[in-house]
N, C-alpha and C positions, 0 to 999 in steps of 0.2 A: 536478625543478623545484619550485619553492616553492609552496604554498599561498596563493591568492589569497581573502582571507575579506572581500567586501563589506558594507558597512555594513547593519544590519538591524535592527527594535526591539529591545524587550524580551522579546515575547510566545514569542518560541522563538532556541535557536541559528542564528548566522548559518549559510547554507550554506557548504559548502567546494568553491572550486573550483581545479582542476588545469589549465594551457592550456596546448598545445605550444607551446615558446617557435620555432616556423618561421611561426607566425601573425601575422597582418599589424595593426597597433592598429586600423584598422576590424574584424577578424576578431574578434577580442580585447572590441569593446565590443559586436558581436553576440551574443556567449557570452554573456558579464554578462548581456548585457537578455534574452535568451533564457531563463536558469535562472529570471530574476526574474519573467517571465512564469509558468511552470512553474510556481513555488512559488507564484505568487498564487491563480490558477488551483485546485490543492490548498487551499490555505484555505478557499476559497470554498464548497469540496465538503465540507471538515470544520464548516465553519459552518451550512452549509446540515442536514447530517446532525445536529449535536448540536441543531439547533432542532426537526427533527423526533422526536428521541428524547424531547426535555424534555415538548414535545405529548403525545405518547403514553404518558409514564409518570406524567403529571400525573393523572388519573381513580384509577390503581392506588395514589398515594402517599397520595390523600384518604381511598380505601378503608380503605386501612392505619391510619391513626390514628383512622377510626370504629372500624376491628374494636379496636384494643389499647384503645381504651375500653373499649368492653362486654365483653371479654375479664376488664376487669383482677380484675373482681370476680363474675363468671360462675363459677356452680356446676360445671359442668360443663366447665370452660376447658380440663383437659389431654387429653380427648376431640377438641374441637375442635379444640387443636393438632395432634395427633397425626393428624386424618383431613389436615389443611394441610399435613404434612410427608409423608405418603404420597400424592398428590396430585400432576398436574403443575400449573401453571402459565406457559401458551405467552401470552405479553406481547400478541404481535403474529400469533402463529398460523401464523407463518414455518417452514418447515421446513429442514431442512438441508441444502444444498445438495450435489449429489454434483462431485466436482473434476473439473476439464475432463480427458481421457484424454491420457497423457503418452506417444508414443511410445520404446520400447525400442530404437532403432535406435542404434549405434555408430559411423555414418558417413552422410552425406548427399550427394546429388547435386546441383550448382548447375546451371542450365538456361544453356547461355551464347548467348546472342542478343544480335542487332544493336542497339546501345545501352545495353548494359548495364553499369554500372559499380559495381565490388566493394570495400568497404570492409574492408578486415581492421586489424588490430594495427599499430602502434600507432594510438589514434582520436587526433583531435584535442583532444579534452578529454575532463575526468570529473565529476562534480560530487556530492555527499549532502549531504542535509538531512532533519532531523527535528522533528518539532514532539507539544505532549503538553499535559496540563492539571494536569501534578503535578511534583515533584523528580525522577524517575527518566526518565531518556532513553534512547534507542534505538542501543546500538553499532553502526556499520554502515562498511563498506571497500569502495570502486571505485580500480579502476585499468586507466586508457586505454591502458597499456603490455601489458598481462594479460588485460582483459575481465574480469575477475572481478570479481563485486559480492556482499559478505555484507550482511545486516542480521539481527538480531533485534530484537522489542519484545513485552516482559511487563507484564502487570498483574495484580499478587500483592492487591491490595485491603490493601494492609498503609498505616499510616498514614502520610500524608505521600504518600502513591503518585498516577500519577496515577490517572485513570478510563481514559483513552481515550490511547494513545501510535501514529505511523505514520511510517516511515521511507523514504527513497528513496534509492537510490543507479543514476548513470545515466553511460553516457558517449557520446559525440555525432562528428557529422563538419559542417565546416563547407561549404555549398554555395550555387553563381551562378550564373546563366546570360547568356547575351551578348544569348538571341535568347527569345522566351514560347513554355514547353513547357510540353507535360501531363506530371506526373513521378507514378512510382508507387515509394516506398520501401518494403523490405520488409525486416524482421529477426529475424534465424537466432539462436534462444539452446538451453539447455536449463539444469532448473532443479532441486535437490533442495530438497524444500519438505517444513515440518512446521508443524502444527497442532496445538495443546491446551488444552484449556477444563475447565474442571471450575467445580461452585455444589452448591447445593442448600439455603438459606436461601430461606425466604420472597422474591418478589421481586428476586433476587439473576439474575441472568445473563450469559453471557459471550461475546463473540464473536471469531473468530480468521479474517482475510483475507490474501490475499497472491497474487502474479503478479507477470506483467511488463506494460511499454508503450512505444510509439512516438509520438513526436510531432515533428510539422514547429512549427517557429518563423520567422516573417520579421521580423528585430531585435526588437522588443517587439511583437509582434502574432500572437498564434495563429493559426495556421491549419490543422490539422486535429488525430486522435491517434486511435489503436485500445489496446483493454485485453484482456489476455488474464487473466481472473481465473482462477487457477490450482485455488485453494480457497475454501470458506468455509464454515467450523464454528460452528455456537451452541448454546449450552443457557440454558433457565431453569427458574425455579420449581424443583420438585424436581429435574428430571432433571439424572442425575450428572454428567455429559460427555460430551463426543466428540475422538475424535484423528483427523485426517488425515497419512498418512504416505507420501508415493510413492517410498517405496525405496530414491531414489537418483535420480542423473542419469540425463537421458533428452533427448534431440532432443522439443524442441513444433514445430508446424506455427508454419512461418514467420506472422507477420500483417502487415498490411503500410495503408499509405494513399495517397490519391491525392489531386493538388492542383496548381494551375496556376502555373510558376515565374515570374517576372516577370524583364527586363532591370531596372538597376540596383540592386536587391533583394539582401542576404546572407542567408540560412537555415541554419536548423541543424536536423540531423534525428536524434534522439534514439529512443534504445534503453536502457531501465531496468529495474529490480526496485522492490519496492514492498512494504511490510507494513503490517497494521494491524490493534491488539489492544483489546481493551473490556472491561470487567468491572464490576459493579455486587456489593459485598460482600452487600446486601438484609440480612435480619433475622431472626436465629436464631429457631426456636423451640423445639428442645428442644437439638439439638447444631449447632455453631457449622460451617457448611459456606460460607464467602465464593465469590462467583465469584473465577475467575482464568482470565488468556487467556496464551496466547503465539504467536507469530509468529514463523517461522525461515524464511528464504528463502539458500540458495546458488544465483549463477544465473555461467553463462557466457555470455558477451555474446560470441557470435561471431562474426559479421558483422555489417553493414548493403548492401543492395541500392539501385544506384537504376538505375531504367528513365525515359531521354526521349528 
């Protein structure tokens, strides 16, 4: 089926969405309003995060132009550079976080009880979008027929690039109820995930995230979502990098939400991958070392669960 691309501004690519053409045109404008929630939702959190970053690198960026003053004409400048490039400097004094534990298992057991209903292949729809603050975008593939969702996003600090790039790719099932239950969805994926950062300029650092998530939608109204953050890699100041690598595919522990279904109400309950890469080039001082991040997520979206 064709590519359904709703109208969107400027500020990034429209999303792209896929909908089983068995879906009914109320189902159909549930979707629509549902990804739009989704994505607004994401904004918010990337707006919210660059206003915190601006904050916090604002003191360090004033620093910097007092020191390259007094530097520029300092007898002693390539001492002081050189003890700044041996040197860490931690921005925010964050450390790195270790990735959540990826079970090795090759097969899983579904629990089958009274109420319970299983969602396999084909889903009802799929949807990616990406958004960034520079020329370079994030390639990324779902498909509702498959389950499978790739993304990548790099930030190489090269000119023109962005700072900050995050992609999503997700696919969903459409649900109603007749009568008001308490509903708990739960979703089965597993995910090969990579991580890479590398800086070591003055100021310069990098950060590299990625997982999956679930969220319930009723028509344009959120209503709940869990995140499984898979990784998250940073470095700055001096230190060189860190890689996160798991392997390969593996079964994660389902995650799941809960939430009160409504009679007349349609909902969509979404199961997705997710990346998101950062890097700040900072300021050589003897050899030229730019942050760079990347973000690589393969995930299989294997089921969704719902219990009422």
């Amino acid at each position: 089926m064709a590519s359904y691309v709703p109208v969107t501004d400027n500020t990034d690519p429209a999303p792209v969405i896929n909908i089983s053409p068995n879906l009914t045109a109320d189902q159909r404008q549930c979707v629509e309003q549902s990804v739009a929630q989704m994505i607004a939702r994401h904004r918010e959190a990337i707006t919210r995060r660059r206003a915190t970053e601006a904050e916090r690198l604002k003191p360090w960026r004033d620093a910097h132009e007092a020191l390259a003053e007094r530097l520029a004409n300092h007898p002693d400048a390539a001492l002081v550079l050189e003890a700044l490039r041996t040197n860490s400097h931690h921005l925010d004094g964050m450390p790195i976080d270790s990735p959540s534990p990826t079970s090795s298992l090759s097969s899983v057991t579904i629990e089958v009880r009274e109420g319970l209903e299983v969602f396999a292949l084909p889903f009802d729809f799929d949807w990616h979008w990406q958004a960034s603050d520079g020329g370079n975008f994030a390639p990324r593939s779902v498909s509702r027929e498959t389950g499978k969702a790739k993304i990548h996003a790099g930030v190489s600090s090269a000119e023109g690039d962005a700072t900050w790039i995050t992609g999503h790719a997700s696919v969903g099932v459409v649900l109603s109820t007749e009568t008001e239950v308490a509903a708990v969805g739960r979703a089965l994926r597993s995910t090969k995930e990579r991580g890479d950062i590398c800086g070591g300029n003055y100021e310069s650092d990098a950060t590299s995230e990625g997982g999956t998530e679930i969220t319930v939608v009723r028509g344009d109204t959120f209503v709940t979502s869990a995140t499984d953050k898979r990784w998250r890699v940073r470095c700055s100041g001096a230190e060189l990098g860190a890689l996160h690598d798991n392997g390969g595919f593996g079964i994660g522990d389902p995650i799941s939400v809960a939430w009160a279904m409504l009679p007349g109400s349609i909902y969509t309950l979404n199961v997705g991958a997710w990346v998101y890469a950062e890097a700040h080039a900072g300021f050589p001082l003897i050899l030229d070392y730019p942050g760079k991040a990347y973000s690589d997520i393969e995930a299989n979206l294997l089921l969704l669960t719902l219990i009422r």
